[in-house]
KETOR-848449 format. One record per residue (C-alpha): x, y, z; chain; residue number from 1; residue in three letters. Coordinates in pm, 1 decimal. Each point is the difference from the previous one (the first is absolute). Example, Ala and Ser with C-alpha at 12.3 -4.5 7.8 and 13.67 -1.06 7.14 Angstrom:
BEGIN
{{1230.0 -450.0 780.0} A 1 ALA}
{{137.0 344.0 -66.0} A 2 SER}
***
This chain:
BEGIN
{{-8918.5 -7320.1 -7837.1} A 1 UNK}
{{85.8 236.9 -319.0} A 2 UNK}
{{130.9 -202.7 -234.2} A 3 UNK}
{{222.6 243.1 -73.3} A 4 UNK}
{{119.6 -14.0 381.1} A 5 UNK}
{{318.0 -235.6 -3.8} A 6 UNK}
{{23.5 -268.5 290.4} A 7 UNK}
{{272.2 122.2 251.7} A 8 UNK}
{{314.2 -157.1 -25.7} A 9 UNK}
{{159.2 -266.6 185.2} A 10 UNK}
{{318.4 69.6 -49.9} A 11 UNK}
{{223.0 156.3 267.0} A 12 UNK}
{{257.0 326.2 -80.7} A 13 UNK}
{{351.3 -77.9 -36.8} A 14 UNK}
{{167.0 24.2 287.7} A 15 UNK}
{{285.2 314.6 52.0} A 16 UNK}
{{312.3 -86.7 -63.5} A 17 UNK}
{{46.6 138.3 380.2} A 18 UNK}
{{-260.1 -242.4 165.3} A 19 UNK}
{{62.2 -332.1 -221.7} A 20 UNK}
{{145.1 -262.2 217.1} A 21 UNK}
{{303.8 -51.9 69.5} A 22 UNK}
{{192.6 -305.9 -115.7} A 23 UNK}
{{155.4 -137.4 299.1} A 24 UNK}
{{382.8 -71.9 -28.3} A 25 UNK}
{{111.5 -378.5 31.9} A 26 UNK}
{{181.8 -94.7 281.7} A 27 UNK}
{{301.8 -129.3 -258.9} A 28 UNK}
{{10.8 390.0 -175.3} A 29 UNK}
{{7.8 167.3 329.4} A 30 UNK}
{{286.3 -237.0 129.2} A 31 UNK}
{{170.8 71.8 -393.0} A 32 UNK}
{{-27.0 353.4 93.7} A 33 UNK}
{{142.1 4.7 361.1} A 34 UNK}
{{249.1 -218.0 -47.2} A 35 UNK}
{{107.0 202.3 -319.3} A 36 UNK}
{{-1.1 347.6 215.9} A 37 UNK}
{{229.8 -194.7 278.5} A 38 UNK}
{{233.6 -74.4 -218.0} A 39 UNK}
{{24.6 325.7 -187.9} A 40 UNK}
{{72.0 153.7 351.1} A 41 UNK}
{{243.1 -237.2 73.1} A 42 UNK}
{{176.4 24.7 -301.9} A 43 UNK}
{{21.7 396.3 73.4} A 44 UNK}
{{110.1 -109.4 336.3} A 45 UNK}
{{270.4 -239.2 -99.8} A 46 UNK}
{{103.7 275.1 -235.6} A 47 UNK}
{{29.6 274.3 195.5} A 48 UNK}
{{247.0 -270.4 275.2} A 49 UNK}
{{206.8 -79.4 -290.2} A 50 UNK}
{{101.3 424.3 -40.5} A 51 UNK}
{{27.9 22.6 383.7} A 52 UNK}
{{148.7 -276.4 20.5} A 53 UNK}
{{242.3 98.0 -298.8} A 54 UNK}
{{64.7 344.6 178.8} A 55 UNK}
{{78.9 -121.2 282.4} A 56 UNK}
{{241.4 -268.3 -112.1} A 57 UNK}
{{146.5 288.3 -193.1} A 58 UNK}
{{25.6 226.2 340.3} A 59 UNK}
{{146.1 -240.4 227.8} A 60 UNK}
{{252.9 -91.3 -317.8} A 61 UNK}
{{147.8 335.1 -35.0} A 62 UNK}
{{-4.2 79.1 383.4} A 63 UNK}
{{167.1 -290.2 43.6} A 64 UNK}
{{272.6 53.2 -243.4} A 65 UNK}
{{122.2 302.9 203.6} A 66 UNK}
{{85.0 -227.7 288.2} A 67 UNK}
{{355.0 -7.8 -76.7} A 68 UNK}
{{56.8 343.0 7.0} A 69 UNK}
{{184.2 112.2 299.9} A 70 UNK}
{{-148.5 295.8 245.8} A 71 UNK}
{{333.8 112.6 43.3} A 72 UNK}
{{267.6 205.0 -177.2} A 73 UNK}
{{263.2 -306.2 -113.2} A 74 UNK}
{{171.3 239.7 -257.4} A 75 UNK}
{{158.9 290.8 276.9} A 76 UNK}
{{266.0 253.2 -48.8} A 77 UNK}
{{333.3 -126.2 12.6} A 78 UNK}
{{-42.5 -348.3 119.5} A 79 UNK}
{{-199.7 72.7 344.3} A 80 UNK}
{{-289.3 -197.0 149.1} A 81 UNK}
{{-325.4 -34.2 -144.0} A 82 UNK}
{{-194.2 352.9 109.2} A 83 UNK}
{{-406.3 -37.4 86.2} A 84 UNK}
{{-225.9 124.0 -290.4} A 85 UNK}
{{-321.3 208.7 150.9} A 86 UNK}
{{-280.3 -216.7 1.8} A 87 UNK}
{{-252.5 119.9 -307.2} A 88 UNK}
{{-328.9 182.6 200.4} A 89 UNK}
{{-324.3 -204.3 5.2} A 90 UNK}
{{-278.8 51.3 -213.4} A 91 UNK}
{{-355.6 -9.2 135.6} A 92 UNK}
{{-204.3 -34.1 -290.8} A 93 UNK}
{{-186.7 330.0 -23.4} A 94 UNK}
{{293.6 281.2 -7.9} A 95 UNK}
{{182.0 35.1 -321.1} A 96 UNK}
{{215.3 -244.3 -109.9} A 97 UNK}
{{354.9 39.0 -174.0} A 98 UNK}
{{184.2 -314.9 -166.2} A 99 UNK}
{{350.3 51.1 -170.2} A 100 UNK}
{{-5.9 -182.7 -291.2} A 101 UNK}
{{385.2 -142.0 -78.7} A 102 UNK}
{{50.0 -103.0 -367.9} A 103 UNK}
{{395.4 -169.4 -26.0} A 104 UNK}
{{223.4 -232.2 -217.8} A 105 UNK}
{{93.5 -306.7 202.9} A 106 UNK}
{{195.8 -178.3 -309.3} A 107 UNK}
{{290.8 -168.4 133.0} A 108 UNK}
{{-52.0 105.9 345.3} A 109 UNK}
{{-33.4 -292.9 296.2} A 110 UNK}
{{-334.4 -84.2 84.4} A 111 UNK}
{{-29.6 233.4 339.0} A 112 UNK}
{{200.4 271.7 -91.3} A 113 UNK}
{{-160.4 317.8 -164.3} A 114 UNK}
{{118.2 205.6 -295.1} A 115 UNK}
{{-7.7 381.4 -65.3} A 116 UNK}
{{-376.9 101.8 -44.2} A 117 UNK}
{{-53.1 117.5 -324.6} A 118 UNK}
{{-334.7 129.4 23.3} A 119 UNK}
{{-114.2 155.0 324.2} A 120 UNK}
{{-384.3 118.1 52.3} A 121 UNK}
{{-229.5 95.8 302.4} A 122 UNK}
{{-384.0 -89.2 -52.3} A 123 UNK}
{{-162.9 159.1 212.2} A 124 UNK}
{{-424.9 -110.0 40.0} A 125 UNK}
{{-256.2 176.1 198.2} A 126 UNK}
{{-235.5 -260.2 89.0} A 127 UNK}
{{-270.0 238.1 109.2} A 128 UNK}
{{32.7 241.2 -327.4} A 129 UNK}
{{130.3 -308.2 -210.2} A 130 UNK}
{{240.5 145.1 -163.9} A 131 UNK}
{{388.6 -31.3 -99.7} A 132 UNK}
{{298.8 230.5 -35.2} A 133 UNK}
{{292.1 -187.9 -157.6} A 134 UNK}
{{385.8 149.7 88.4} A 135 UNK}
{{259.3 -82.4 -210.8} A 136 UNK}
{{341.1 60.5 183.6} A 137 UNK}
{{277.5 55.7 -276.9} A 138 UNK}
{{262.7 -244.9 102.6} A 139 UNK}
{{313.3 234.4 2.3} A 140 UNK}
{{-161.1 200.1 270.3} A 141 UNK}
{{311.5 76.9 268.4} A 142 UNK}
{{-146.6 -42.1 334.8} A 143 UNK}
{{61.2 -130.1 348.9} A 144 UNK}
{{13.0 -385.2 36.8} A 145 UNK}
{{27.1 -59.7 402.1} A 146 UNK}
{{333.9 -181.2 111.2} A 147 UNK}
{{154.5 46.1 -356.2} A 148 UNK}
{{20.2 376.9 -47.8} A 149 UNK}
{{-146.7 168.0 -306.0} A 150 UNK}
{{-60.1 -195.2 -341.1} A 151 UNK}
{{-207.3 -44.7 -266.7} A 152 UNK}
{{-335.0 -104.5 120.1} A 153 UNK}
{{-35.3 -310.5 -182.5} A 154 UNK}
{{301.8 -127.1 187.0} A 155 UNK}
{{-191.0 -41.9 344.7} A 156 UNK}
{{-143.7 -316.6 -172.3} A 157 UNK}
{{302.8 -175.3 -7.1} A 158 UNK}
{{163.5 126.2 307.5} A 159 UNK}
{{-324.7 -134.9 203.3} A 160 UNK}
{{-266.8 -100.3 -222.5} A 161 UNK}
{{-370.3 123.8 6.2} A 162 UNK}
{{-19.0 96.3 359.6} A 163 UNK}
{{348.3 249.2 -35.8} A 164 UNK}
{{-123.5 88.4 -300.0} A 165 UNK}
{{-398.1 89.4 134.6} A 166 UNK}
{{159.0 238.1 288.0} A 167 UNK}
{{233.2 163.6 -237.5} A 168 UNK}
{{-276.9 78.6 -255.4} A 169 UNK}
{{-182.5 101.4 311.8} A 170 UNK}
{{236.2 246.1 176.9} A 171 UNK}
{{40.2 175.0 -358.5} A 172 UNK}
{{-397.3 35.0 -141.5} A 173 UNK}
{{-110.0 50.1 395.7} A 174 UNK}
{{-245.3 -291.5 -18.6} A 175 UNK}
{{-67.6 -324.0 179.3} A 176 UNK}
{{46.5 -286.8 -213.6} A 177 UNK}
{{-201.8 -289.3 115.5} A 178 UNK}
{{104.5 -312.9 -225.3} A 179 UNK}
{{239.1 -46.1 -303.2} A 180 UNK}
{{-67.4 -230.2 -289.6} A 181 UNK}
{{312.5 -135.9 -190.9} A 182 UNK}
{{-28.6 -131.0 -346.8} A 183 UNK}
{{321.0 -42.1 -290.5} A 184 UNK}
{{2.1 -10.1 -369.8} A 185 UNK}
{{-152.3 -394.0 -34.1} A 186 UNK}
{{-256.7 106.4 222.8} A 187 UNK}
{{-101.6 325.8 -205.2} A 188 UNK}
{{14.8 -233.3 -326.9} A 189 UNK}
{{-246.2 -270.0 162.1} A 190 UNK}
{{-187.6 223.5 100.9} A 191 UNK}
{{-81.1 148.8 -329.0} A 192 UNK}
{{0.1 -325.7 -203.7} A 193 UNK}
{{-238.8 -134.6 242.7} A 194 UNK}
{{-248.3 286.9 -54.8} A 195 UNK}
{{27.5 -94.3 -362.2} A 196 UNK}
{{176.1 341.4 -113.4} A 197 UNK}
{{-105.6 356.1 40.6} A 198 UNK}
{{-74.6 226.2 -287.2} A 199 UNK}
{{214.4 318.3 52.3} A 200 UNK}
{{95.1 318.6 -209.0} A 201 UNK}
{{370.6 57.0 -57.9} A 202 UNK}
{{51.1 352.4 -12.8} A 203 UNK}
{{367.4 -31.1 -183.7} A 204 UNK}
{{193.5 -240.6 -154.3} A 205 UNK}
{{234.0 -209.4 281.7} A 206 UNK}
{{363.9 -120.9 -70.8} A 207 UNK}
{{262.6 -128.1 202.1} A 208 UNK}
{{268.2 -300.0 -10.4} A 209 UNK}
{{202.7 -82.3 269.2} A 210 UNK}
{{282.3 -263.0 -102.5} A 211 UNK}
{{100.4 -90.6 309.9} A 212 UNK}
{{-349.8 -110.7 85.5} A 213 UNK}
{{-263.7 -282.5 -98.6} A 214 UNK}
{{-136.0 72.2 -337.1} A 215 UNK}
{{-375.6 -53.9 107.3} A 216 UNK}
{{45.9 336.9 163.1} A 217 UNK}
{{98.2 216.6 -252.0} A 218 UNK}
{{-253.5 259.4 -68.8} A 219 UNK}
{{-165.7 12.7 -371.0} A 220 UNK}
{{-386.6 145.8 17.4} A 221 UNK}
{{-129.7 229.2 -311.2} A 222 UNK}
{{-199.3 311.9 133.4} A 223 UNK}
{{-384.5 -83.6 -12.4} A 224 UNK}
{{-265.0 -241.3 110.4} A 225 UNK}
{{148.1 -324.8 99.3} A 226 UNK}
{{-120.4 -326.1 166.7} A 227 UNK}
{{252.9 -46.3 285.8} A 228 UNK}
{{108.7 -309.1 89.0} A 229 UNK}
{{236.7 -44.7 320.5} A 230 UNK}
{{310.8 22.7 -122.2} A 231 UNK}
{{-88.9 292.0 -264.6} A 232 UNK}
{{-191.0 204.3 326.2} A 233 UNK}
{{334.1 -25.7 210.2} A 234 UNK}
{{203.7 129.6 -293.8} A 235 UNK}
{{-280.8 321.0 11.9} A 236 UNK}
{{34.8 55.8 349.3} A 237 UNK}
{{375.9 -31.1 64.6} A 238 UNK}
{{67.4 233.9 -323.5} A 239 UNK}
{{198.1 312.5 108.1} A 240 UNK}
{{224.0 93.2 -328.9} A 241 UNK}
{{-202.6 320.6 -126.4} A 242 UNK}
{{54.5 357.8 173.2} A 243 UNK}
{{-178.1 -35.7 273.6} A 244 UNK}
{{190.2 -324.5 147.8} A 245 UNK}
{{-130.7 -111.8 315.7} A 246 UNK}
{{-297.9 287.0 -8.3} A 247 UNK}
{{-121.3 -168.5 -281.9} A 248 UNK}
{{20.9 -309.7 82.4} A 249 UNK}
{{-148.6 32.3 386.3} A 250 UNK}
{{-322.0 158.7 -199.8} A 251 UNK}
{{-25.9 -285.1 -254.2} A 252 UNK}
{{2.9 -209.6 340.4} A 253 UNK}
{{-310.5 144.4 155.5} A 254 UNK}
{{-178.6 -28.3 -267.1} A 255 UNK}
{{55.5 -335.8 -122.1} A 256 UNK}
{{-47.3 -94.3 369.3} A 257 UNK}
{{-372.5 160.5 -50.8} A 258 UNK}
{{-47.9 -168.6 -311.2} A 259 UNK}
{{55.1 -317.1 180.0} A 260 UNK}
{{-241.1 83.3 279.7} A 261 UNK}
{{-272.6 90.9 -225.7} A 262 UNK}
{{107.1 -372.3 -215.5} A 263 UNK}
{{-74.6 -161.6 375.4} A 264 UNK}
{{-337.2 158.0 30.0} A 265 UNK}
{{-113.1 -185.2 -351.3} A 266 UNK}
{{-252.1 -280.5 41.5} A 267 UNK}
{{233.8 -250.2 -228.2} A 268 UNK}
{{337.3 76.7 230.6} A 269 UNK}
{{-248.8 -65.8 327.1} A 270 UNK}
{{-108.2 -327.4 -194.4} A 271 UNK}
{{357.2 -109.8 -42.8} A 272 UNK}
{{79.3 136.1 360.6} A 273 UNK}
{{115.8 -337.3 193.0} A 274 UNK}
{{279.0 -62.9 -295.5} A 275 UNK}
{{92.0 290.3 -1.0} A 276 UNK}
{{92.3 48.2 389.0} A 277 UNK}
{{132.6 -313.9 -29.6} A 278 UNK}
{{235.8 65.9 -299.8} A 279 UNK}
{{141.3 305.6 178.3} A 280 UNK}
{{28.0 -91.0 353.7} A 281 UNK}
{{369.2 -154.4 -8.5} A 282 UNK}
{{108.1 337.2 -105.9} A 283 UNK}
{{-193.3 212.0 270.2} A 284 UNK}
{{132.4 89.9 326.4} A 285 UNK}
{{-210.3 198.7 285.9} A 286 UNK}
{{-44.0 83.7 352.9} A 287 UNK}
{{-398.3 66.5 -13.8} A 288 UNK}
{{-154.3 -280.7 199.8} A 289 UNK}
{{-236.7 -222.6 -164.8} A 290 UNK}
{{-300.3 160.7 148.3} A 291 UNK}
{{105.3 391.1 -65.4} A 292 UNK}
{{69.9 -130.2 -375.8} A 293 UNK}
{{-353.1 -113.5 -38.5} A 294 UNK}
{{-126.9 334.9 123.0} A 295 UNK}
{{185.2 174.0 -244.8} A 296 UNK}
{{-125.1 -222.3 -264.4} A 297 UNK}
{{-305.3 42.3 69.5} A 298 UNK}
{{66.8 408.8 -2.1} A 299 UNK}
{{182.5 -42.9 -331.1} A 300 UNK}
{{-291.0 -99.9 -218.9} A 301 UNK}
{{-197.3 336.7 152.2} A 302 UNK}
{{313.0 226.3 -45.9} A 303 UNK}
{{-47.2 222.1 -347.1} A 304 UNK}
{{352.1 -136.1 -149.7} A 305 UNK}
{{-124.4 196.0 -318.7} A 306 UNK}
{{86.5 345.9 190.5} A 307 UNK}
{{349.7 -102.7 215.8} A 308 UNK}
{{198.0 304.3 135.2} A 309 UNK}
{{321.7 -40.5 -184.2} A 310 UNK}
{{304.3 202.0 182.8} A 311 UNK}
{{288.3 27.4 2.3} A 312 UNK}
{{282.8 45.5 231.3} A 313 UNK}
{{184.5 191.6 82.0} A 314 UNK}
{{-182.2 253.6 -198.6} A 315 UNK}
{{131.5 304.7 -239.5} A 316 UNK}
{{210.3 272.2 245.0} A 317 UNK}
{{44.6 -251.8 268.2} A 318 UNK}
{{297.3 -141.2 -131.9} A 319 UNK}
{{336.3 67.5 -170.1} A 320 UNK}
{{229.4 -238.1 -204.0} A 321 UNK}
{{374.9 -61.9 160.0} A 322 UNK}
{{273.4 -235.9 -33.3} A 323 UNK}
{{90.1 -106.8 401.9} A 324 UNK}
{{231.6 -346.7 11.6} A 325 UNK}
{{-16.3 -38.4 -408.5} A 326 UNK}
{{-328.3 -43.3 2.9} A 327 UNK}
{{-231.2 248.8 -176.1} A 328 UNK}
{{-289.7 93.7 278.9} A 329 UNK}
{{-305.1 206.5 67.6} A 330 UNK}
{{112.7 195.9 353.7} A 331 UNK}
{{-421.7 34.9 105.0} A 332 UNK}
{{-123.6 274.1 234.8} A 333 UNK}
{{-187.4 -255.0 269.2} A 334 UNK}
{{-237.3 278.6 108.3} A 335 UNK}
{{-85.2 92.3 -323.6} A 336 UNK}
{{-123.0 -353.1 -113.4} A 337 UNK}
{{-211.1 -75.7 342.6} A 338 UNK}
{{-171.4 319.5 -75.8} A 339 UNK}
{{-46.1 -78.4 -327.3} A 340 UNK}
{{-111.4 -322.0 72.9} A 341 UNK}
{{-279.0 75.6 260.8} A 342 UNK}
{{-158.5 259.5 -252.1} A 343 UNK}
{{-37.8 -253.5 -265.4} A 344 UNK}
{{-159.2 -255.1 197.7} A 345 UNK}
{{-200.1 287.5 157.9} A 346 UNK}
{{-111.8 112.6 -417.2} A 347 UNK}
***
């Protein structure tokens, strides 16, 4: 051998990090590890119970709080028998859906009587298309109320609650409307402070005192950015002392209503969802069924509530002001608004 020639070597190559061996889990780490994943699901599972759960206490609550409202007319013309209310149509879950959306002031009323609406809106959803076209019906709109003659529309409320009210609003926009959902000032304020607030511009400063009323409801909001609690967000949307009165104020409406929709959407209000159906459901009154309500929950969170349809009715040149019975009016041209309505949920 050259003894410049070097011995081979013993020693083996290190091994790839692919082909060293593997070190084989313990029986204890792999049990760690399953039982760690099981509960992790289970936890997800328990959570996701507790919102259905919550939701559905919350559906069957406010269905259940329109059981005392009668299905007939107890408020007829000149003392006569109770008259039949038509029977609200059916919906099936696919065709479009329309929902008027009753907004009152209960103070000092008995617990199953209704007051005046004072805020009186159509949302209307395409569950295919997912979207929404909000109507806002001004309140002093002269129309047809069956078995009482002609009045202003927010009257049909208190002559037969929702139902009289849902087939008057229906015989004048020349739509079916499918459910109702009832709510009064505490319930507007609950719902607000139990969403924390909502951060909303103020396009003008607000003022308005009303002595012979409770001082919380006086309106005093600067013009601006504000963070709205309850009772400051009612005083917004019930505001109707500028120029444009009830115009105004039905506008300020919708789109407060769409801020809230958007403020329901947020991660932190769907954390804090189970209080906050359960803060608002004494003040909550509907005819959806449980099931149909969780359907349209569902359809909610895909709806874009960022780009709502605001109208409102009845629109410019289908209407003129008039005094009929003391009472200052808009006398409405029917065919004009159905027209006018189809076209914009056609748009």
């Amino acid at each position: 051998m050259n003894s410049d020639q070097q011995p081979p070597s013993t020693e083996q190559p290190p091994l790839s990090p692919r082909l060293k061996p593997k070190r084989r889990m313990s029986r204890r780490t792999r049990s760690i590890i399953l039982y760690s994943s099981l509960s992790v699901v289970l936890a997800v599972c328990l959570v996701i119970a507790y919102y259905y759960y919550s939701v559905r206490s919350f559906a069957d609550e406010i269905y259940g709080n329109s059981k005392d409202i009668p299905t007939m007319d107890t408020a007829p013309i000149e003392g006569g028998p109770p008259v039949p209310i038509p029977e609200p149509p059916e919906w099936d879950g696919t065709e479009r859906v329309n929902i008027l959306l009753l907004g009152g002031d209960s103070r000092g009323l008995k617990a199953d009587s209704h007051p005046r609406s004072d805020t009186m809106m159509i949302a209307s959803i395409d569950p295919v298309a997912k979207d929404i076209h909000l109507f806002s019906i001004l309140r002093d709109t002269y129309t047809s109320i069956d078995h009482h003659g002609s009045n202003r529309i927010n009257a049909a409320v208190t002559f037969g609650g929702p139902r009289l009210a849902m087939s008057t609003v229906s015989d004048l926009v020349g739509l079916p409307i499918h459910h109702y959902v009832y709510t009064d000032f505490e319930g507007f304020i609950s719902l607000i402070d139990a969403l924390g607030g909502i951060d909303f511009e103020v396009d003008k400063p607000m003022r308005r005192t009303d002595n012979r009323d409770d001082p919380r409801y006086n309106i005093n909001l600067e013009a601006g950015m504000q963070h709205m609690d309850g009772l400051t967000a009612l005083q917004y949307v019930r505001f109707r002392g500028d120029i444009q009165s009830d115009y105004g104020r039905s506008d300020r409406q919708r789109r407060f209503l769409s801020a809230i929709a958007d403020e329901m959407k947020k991660t932190t209000s769907l954390i804090r969802l189970p209080q906050l159906l359960k803060s608002i459901a004494p003040y909550i009154e509907t005819d959806i069924p449980p099931d149909d309500l969780l359907k349209l929950a569902r359809l909610g969170m895909k709806l874009d509530t960022g780009n709502i349809a605001g109208i409102q009715l009845p629109q410019n040149g289908a209407f003129k002001d008039a005094k009929v019975n003391e009472m200052d009016v808009l006398v409405v041209d029917e065919d004009k608004i159905k027209s006018y309505v189809l076209e914009q949920l056609a748009s």
